[in-house]
C-alpha positions as CSV (number, residue, x, y, z in Angstrom):
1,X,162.4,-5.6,159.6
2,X,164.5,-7.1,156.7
3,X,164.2,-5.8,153.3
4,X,162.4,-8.7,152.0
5,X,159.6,-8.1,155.2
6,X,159.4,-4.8,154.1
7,X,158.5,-5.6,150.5
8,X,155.7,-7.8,151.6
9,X,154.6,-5.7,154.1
10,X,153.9,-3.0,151.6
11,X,152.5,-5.2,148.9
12,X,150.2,-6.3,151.3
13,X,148.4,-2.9,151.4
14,X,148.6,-2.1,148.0
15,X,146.1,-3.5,145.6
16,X,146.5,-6.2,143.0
17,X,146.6,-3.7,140.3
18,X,148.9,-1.3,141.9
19,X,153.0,-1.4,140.6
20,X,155.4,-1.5,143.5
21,X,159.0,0.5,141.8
22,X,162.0,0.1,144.6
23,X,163.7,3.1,144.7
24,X,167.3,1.6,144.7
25,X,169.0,4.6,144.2
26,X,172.2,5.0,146.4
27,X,171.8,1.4,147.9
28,X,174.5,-1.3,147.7
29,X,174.2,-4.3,144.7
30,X,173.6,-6.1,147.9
31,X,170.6,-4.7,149.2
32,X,169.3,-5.0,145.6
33,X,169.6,-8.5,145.5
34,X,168.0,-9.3,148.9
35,X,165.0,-7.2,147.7
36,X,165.2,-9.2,144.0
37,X,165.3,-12.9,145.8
38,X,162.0,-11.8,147.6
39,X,160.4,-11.6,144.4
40,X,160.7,-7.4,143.4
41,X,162.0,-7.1,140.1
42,X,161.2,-3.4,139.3
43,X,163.6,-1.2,140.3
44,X,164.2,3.0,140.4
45,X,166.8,5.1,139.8
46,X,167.5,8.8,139.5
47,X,171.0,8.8,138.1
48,X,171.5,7.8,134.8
49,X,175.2,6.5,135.4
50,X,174.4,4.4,138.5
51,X,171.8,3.1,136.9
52,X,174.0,2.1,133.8
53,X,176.4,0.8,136.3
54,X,173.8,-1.6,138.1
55,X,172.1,-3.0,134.9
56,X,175.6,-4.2,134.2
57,X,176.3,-5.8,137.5
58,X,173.2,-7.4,137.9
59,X,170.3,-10.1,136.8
60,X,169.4,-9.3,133.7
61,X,165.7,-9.9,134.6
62,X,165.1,-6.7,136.4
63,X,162.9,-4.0,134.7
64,X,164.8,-0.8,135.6
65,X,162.8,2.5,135.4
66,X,164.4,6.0,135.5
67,X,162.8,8.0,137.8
68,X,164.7,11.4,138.0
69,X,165.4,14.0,136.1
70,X,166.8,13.0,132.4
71,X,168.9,15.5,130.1
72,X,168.6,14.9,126.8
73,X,172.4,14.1,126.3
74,X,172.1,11.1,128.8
75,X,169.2,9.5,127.0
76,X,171.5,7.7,124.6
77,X,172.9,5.6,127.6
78,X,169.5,4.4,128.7
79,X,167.9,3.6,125.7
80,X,169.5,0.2,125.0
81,X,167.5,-1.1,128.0
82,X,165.1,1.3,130.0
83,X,161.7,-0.2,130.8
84,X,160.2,3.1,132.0
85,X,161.1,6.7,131.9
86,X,159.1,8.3,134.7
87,X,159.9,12.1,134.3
88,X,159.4,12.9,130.9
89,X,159.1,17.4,131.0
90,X,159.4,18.4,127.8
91,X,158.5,17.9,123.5
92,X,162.8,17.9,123.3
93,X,163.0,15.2,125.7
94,X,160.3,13.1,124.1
95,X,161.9,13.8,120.3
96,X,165.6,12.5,122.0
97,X,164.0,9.4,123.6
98,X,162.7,8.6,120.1
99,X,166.0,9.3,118.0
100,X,167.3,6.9,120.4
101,X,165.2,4.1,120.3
102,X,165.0,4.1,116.9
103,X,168.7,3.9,117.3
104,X,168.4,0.6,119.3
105,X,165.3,-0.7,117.4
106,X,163.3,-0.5,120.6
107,X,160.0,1.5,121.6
108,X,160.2,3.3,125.3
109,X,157.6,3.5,127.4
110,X,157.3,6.9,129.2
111,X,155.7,9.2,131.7
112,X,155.0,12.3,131.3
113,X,155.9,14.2,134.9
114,X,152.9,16.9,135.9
115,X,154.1,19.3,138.3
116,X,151.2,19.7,141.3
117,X,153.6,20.2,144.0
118,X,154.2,23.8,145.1
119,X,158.2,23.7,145.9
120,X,160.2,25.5,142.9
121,X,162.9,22.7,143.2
122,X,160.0,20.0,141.7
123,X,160.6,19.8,137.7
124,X,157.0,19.2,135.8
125,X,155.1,19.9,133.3
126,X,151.6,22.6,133.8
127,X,148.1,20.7,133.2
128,X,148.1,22.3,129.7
129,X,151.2,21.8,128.5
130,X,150.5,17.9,129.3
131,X,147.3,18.5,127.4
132,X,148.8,19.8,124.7
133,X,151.4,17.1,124.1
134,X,148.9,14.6,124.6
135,X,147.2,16.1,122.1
136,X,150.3,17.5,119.6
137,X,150.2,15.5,116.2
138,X,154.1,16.1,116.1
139,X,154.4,13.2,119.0
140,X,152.3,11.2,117.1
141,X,154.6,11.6,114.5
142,X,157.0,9.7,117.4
143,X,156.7,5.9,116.5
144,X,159.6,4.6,119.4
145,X,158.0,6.4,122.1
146,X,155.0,5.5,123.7
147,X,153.2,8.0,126.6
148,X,151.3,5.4,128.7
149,X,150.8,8.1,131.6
150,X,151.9,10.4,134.2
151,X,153.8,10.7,137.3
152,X,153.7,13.2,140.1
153,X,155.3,14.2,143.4
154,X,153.6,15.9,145.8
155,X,154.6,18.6,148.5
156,X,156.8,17.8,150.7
157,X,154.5,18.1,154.2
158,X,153.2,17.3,156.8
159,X,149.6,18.7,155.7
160,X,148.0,15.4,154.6
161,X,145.2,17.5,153.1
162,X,147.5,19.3,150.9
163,X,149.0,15.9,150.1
164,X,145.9,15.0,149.1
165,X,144.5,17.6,147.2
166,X,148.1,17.6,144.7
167,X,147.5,13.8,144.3
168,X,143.5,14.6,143.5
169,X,144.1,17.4,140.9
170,X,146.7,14.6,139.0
171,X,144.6,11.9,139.6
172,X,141.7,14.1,137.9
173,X,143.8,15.1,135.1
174,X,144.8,11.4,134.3
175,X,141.3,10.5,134.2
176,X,140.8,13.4,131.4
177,X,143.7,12.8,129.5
178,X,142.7,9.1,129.4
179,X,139.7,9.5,127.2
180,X,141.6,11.4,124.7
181,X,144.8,9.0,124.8
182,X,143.4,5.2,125.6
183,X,146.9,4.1,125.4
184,X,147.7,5.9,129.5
185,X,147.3,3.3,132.1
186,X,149.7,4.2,134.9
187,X,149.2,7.0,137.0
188,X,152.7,6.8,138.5
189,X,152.4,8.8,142.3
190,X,153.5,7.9,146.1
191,X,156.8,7.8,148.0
192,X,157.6,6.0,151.1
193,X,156.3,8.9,153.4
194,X,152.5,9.3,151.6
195,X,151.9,6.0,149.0
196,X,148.7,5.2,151.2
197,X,147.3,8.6,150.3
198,X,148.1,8.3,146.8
199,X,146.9,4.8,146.4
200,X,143.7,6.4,147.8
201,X,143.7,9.0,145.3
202,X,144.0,6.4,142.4
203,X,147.8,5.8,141.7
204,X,148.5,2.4,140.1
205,X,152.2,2.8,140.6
206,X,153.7,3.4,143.9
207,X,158.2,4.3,144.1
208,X,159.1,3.5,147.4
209,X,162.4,3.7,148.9
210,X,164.0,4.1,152.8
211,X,160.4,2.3,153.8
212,X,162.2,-1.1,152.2
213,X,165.7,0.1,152.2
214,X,166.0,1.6,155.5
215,X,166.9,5.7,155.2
216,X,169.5,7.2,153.4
C-alpha cells in the first residue's frame, strides 16, 4: 500500500481521541510530503539535526515532536519550534528546556519518558523518580515548561503478554500521576510492531513508523 493508504489504514483503528506521531526519522523530504498531502501533520524525529534540517525544508504547518534521546546541549536548536518533547529523563533536562524557551519566549510541552521495558539500552526514568518530579516544587518553579504526560517503550518481544504487562504498569502510573498533576493528558506509548496493544492499554498517542513508511 501507498503511504497515504497506510495512514488511513491505521487511523482507522485507532480511536478519535488517540494522536497518530509519524516517525519520519531517516525518510526522504519526499515520503514526508506524500504522508503530509494525506492529511498527517505530526511528525517524529530522534535526531535533533535532521530534525532542524527538515523543519527548514518543509511546510511550516507541521507540528514536529522529538522523540529520541535529547542532551541538554542540543535543546537550544529545538526550542525555537518544538511542539513536543517526548523523552524528557531527567530535572537537568527539564531546567535546560526552560532556560531555552524562556530564551525564545515560548512554553514546551513535554513528556516525561518512564522506563518499563527490561533492555539496559532503553533510557527512562523509575516510577518514583517520575513521582517525585511530578511532585518537586523546583519544576513548578519552571514557568516555559509544561509536563502534560508520559511516554514509554516497551520490550522488544515477541511475548505479547510481557508487552502488555510494561504498557499496563505505565498506563497505571499515568492514571496516578494524573490526579496529582491535572495538567497530563497524553500517555504517549505504541510503535509500529505493538500500537494495538498499547491503544488497548490506554495510550492516547501512538509513534508509528516502517508500518506507513515501509522498513528502514
Amino acid at each position: 500500500m501507498s503511504i497515504a493508504e497506510n495512514i488511513k489504514q491505521i487511523k482507522s483503528e485507532i480511536h478519535e481521541t488517540a494522536t497518530l506521531v509519524a516517525v519520519s526519522k531517516t525518510k526522504p523530504n519526499e515520503a514526508i510530503i506524500e504522508a503530509y498531502n494525506s492529511g498527517q501533520r505530526i511528525f517524529g524525529e530522534n535526531k535533533v539535526q535532521e530534525l532542524v534540517q527538515k523543519h527548514e525544508d518543509l511546510p511550516k504547518d507541521i507540528e514536529w515532536h522529538l522523540i529520541g534521546h535529547l542532551q541538554t546541549n542540543k535543546v537550544k536548536y529545538i526550542a525555537p519550534f518544538v511542539s513536543l518533547i517526548h523523552a524528557v529523563d531527567s530535572i537537568k533536562l527539564l531546567k535546560e528546556i526552560n532556560k531555552q524557551a524562556l530564551k525564545n519566549n515560548r512554553v514546551i510541552d513535554c513528556l516525561l519518558q518512564v522506563k518499563i521495558a527490561e533492555e539496559e539500552s532503553k533510557f527512562g526514568l523509575s516510577k518514583t523518580e517520575a513521582l517525585a518530579i511530578i511532585n518537586s516544587e523546583e519544576i513548578q518553579q519552571l514557568k516555559n515548561i509544561n509536563i502534560v504526560g508520559l511516554m514509554g517503550m516497551a520490550t522488544n518481544s515477541s511475548d505479547e503478554s510481557q508487552v502488555k504487562s510494561e504498557f499496563k504498569l505505565l498506563s497505571e502510573l499515568f492514571t496516578q500521576l494524573s490526579i496529582i498533576n491535572s495538567q497530563l493528558s497524553i500517555l504517549s506509548m505504541g510503535m509500529s510492531n505493538d500500537y494495538k496493544l498499547a491503544l488497548n492499554q490506554g495510550s492516547n498517542m501512538i509513534r508509528v513508523g516502517s508500518t506507513i513508511f515501509g522498513d528502514r
